[in-house]
C-alpha positions in Angstrom: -16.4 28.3 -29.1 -13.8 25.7 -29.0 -11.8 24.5 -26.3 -8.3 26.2 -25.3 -6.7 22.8 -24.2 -5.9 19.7 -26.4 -6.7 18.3 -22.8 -7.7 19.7 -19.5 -6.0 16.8 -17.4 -2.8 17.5 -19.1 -2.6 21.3 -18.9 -3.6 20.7 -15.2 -0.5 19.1 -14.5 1.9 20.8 -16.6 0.3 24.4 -14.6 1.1 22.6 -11.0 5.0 21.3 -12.6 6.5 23.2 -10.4 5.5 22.2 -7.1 7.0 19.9 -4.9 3.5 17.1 -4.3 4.7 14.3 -6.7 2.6 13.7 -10.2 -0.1 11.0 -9.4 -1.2 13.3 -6.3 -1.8 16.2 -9.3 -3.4 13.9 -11.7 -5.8 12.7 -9.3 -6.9 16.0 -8.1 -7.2 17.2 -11.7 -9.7 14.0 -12.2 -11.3 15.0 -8.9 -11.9 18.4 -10.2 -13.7 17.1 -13.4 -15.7 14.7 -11.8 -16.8 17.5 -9.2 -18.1 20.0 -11.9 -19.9 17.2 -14.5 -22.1 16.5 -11.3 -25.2 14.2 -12.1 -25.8 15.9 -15.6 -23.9 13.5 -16.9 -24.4 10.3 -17.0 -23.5 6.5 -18.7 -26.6 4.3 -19.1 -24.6 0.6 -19.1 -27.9 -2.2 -19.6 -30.2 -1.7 -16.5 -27.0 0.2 -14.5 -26.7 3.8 -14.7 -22.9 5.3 -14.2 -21.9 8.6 -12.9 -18.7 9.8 -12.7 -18.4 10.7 -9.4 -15.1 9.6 -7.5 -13.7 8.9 -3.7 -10.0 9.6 -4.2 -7.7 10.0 -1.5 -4.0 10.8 -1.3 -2.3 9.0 1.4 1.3 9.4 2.3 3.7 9.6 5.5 2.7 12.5 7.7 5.3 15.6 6.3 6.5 13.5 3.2 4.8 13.9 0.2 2.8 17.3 0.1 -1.0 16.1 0.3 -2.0 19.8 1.2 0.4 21.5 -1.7 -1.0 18.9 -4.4 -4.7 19.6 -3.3 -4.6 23.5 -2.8 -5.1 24.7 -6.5 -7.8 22.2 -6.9 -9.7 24.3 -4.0 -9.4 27.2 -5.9 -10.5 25.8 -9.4 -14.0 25.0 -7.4 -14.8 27.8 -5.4 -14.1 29.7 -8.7 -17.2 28.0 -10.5 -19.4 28.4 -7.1 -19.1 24.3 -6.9 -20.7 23.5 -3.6 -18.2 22.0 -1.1 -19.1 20.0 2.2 -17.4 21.7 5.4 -14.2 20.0 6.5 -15.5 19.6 9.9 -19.1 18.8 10.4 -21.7 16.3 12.1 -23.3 14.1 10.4 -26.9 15.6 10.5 -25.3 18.8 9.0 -23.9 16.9 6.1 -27.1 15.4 5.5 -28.7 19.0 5.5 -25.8 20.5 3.1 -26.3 17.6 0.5 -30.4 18.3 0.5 -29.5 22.3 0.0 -27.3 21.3 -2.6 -30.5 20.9 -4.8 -30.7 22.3 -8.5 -32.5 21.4 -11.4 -31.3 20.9 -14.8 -33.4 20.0 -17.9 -33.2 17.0 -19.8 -32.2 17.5 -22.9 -33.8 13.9 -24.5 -37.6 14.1 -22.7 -37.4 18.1 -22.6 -38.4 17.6 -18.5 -36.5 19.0 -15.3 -34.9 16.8 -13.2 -33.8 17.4 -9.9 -30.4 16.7 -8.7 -28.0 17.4 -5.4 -24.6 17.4 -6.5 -21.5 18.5 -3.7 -18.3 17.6 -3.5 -16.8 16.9 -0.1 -13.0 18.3 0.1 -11.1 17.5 2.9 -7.1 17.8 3.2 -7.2 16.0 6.7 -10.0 13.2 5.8 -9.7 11.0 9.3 -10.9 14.3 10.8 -13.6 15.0 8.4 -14.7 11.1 9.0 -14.2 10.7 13.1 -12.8 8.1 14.6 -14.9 4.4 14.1 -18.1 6.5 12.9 -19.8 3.6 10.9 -22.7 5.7 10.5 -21.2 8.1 8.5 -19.1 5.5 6.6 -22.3 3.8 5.9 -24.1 7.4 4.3 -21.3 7.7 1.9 -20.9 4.0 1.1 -24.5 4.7 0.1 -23.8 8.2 -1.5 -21.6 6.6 -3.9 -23.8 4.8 -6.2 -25.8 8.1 -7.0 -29.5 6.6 -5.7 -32.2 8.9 -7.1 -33.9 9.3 -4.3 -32.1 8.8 -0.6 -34.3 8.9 2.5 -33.1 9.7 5.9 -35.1 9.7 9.6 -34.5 13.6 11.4 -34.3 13.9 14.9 -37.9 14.6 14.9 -39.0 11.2 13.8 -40.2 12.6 10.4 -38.5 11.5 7.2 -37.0 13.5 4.0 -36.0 12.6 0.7 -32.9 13.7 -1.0 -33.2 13.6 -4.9 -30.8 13.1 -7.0 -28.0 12.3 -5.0 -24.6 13.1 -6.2 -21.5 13.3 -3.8 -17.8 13.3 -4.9 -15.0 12.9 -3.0 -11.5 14.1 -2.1 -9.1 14.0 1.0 -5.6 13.0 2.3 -4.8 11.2 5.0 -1.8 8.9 6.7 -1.6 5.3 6.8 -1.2 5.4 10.5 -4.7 8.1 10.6 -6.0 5.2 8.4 -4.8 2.5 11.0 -6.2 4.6 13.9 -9.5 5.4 12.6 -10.8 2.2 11.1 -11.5 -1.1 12.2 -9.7 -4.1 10.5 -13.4 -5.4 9.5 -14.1 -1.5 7.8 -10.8 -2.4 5.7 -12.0 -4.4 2.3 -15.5 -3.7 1.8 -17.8 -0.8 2.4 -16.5 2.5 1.9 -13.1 1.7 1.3 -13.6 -0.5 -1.8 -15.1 2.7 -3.1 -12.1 4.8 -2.6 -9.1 4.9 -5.0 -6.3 5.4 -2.7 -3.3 7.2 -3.9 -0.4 6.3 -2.2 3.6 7.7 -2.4 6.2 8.0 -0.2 8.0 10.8 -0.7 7.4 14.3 -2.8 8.0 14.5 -6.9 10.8 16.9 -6.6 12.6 19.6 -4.3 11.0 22.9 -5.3 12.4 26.2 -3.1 10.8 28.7 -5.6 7.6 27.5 -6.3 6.3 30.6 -8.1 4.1 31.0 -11.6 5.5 31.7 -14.5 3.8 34.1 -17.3 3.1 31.1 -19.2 1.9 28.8 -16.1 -0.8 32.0 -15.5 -1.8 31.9 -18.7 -2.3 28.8 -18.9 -4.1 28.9 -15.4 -6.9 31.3 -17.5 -7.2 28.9 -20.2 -7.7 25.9 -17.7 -10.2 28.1 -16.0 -12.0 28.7 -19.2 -12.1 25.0 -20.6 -13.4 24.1 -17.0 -16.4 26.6 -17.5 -17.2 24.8 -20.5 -16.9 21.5 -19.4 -19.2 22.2 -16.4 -21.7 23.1 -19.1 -21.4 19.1 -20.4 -25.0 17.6 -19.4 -27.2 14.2 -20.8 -26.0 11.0 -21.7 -22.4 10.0 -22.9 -22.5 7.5 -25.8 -19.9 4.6 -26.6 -18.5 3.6 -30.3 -17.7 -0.1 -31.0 -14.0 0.2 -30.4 -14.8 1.3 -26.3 -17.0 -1.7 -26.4 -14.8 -4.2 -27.9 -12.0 -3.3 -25.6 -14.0 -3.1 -22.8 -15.5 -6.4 -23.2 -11.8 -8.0 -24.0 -10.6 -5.9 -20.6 -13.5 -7.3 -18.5 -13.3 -10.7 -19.6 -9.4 -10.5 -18.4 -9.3 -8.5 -15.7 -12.2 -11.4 -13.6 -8.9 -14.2 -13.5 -5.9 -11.3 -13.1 -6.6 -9.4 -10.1 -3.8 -6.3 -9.8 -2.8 -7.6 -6.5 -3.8 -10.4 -3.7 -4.7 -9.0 -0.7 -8.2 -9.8 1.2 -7.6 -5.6 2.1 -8.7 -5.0 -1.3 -11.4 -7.7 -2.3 -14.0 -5.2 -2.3 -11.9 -2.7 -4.6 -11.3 -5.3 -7.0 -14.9 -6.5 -7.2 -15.7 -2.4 -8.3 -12.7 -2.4 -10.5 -14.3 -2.2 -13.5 -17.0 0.2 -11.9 -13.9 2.7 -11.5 -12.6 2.4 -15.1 -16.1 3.3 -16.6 -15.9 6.5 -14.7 -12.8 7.5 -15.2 -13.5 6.7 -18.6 -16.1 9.3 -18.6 -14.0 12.1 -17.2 -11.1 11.3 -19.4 -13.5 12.2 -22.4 -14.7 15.1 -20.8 -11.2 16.1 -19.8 -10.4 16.4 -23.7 -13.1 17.2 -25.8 -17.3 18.1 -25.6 -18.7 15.1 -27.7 -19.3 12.5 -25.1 -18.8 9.7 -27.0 -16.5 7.7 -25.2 -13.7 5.7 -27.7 -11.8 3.3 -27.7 -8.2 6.1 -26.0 -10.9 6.7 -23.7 -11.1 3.0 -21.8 -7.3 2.7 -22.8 -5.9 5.6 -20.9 -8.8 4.9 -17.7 -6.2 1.6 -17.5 -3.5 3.0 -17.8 -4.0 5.7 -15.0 -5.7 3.1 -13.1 -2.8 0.7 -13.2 -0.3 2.9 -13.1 -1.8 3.4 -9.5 -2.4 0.6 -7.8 1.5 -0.2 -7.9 1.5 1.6 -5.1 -1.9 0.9 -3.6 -1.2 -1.8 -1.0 1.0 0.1 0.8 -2.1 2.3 1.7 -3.3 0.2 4.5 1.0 -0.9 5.5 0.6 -1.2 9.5 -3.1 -2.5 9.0 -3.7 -6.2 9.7 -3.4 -8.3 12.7 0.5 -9.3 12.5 1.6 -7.6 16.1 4.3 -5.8 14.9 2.3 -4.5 11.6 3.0 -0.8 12.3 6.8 -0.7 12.6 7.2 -3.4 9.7 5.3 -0.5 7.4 7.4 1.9 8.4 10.4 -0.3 7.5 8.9 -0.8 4.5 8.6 3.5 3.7 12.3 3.8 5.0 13.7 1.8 2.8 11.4 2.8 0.2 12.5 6.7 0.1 15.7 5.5 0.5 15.9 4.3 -3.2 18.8 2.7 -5.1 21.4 4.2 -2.6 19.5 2.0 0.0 19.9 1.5 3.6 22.4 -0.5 6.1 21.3 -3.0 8.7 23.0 -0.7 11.1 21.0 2.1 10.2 17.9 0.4 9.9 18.0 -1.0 13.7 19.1 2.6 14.9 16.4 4.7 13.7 14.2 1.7 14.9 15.7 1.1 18.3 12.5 2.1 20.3 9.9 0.1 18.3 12.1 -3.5 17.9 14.8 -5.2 19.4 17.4 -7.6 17.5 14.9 -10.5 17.1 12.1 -8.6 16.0 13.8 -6.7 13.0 15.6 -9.6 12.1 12.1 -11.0 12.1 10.7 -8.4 9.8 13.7 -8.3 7.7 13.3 -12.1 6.5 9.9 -11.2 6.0 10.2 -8.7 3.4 13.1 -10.3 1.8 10.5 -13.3 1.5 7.8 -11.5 0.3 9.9 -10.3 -2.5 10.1 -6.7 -1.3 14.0 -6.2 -0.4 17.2 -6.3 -2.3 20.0 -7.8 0.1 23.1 -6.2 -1.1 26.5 -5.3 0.5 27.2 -1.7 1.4 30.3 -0.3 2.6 31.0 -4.1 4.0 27.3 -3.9 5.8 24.3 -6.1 5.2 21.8 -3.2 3.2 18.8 -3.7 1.7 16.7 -1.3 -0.8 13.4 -2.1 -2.3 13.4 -4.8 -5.6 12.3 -3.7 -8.5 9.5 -4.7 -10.1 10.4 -6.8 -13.9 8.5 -5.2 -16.7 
């Protein structure tokens, strides 16, 4: 039985068009979901390293402004439809721990013929700064560890014993604010650790006004034939293979990427050190997202890029507010207020009013020159007034 969809990514977000979360927030949920029902059957064998293609994503945007909730909610129903096992939103540690070693199954391996043991679970978690607690490097620490798959992860229980969990598998989604993010990490958690494993998502504002946000006949037919391709590609398991044309891009895409960082920013070393780490799997779910061969091609590696790019235009302004500049935190939310005020931008006059509680004359002026040095702000002339909206980026 072939699949329904030329592409399961694509019909995902043509069935959530018309809801208000913008586009990257339902493209990265639709990744989420695929990298939350291949689970540790599949797999990318890379020299001595093994690739799996789980994924931390998080949605970030301005509390109320961009629909993190909306954008994640038919995800939740995609998984709890194929029985995928989901962490609670709210849990200690020690019941995490116990969840992931339930989440045992077994799957045979369809090379050596033998069972292997695996304990694959998604964590989904629409407010994640409450799912993580405030500062609680322990649990940063399990899923920095949690990320690279380990076969076997061994943890101390309250009774001084150990236990083992095989085949450990956790994928990730959530949503959260910069200024959750600001609140509930340190500066030295920012960078490395857990964070360089996450592929924030960050906008400003929703896609598009939607007041009627109801399906179509053809958006719940295509909701069936998203539901059915998903079946099938939950059914994927063993080894993805590569043809010359993924490894001759890949190789030139490497080799480029070490001297051409997306960005500067110490916030993101660690990210950019596990670049490449994310575009082999979201390489892997791409494939999966459009066909059952798992050989990954050269369209493959292109479009991981692409999506990958594409995304960290907006990345840095994921941690705006974060750093140890004293007036961080208002000069981000400068920064989103003149953002989401677009090409119409936005007069001084304005600027220091809805600001008049956070800085005074000096310290908006202060800010002011420092986005307009930083490259950030168009300094035009509105209506007679001094206004500023955010440069464009040359192609």
């Amino acid at each position: 039985m072939s699949r329904q969809l030329n592409d399961w990514i694509d019909g995902y977000v043509r069935y959530t068009d018309n809801s208000e979360p913008p586009k990257m927030f339902r493209l990265w949920c639709a990744i989420s979901i695929i990298a939350s029902v291949l689970q540790r059957k599949c797999r990318l064998e890379w020299g001595t390293i093994t690739f799996y293609p789980n994924m931390y994503v998080v949605l970030v945007a301005p509390s109320g402004k961009a629909r993190k909730g909306t954008a994640m909610a038919p995800a939740l129903d995609f998984l709890e439809d194929l029985n995928i096992k989901l962490a609670a939103e709210a849990i200690t540690r020690e019941a995490l721990i116990r969840e992931l070693a339930n989440a045992n199954s077994t799957d045979p391996n369809i090379e050596t013929g033998t069972i292997e043991f695996h304990s694959s679970m998604t964590i989904f978690s629409p407010e994640l700064t409450v799912f993580l607690g405030y500062n609680n490097e322990q649990l940063m620490s399990d899923l920095t560890d949690w990320y690279d798959c380990r076969n076997k992860w061994t943890y101390r229980t309250k009774n001084m014993g150990t236990d083992e969990i095989r085949g450990v598998y956790v994928n990730l989604i959530g949503a959260t604010t910069p200024e959750l993010i600001r609140d509930t990490m340190s500066l030295k958690a920012i960078g490395g650790g857990l964070t360089s494993r996450m592929i924030f998502i960050y906008e400003e504002d929703k896609g598009k006004v939607v007041p009627a946000p109801f399906l179509t006949d053809a958006e719940i037919g295509l909701h069936s034939q998203l539901k059915a391709d998903l079946e099938r590609l939950h059914m994927l398991r063993g080894r993805f293979e590569v043809t010359e044309g993924f490894l001759s891009y890949w190789t030139e895409w490497y080799l480029a990427q070490e001297h051409n960082p997306p960005f500067n920013d110490s916030r993101f070393s660690g990210y950019i050190e596990r670049r490449p780490n994310h575009i082999m799997k979201l390489s892997m779910i791409l494939n999966a997202s459009r066909c059952d061969r798992m050989l990954l091609e050269q369209q493959d590696i292109e479009r991981a890029v692409r999506v990958l790019e594409a995304t960290e235009i907006k990345m840095q302004q994921t941690f705006s507010g974060v750093g140890k500049y004293s007036h961080a935190d208002t000069l981000a939310q400068v920064m989103n207020e003149i953002a989401i005020r677009g090409s119409s931008g936005i007069t001084q006059e304005e600027l220091s009013y809805i600001f008049r509680n956070d800085a005074n004359v000096q310290v908006m002026r202060e800010i002011i020159d420092s986005l307009n040095i930083s490259g950030f702000l168009d300094v035009f002339t509105k209506d007679g007034k001094e206004s500023y909206k955010r440069k464009e980026k040359e192609e």
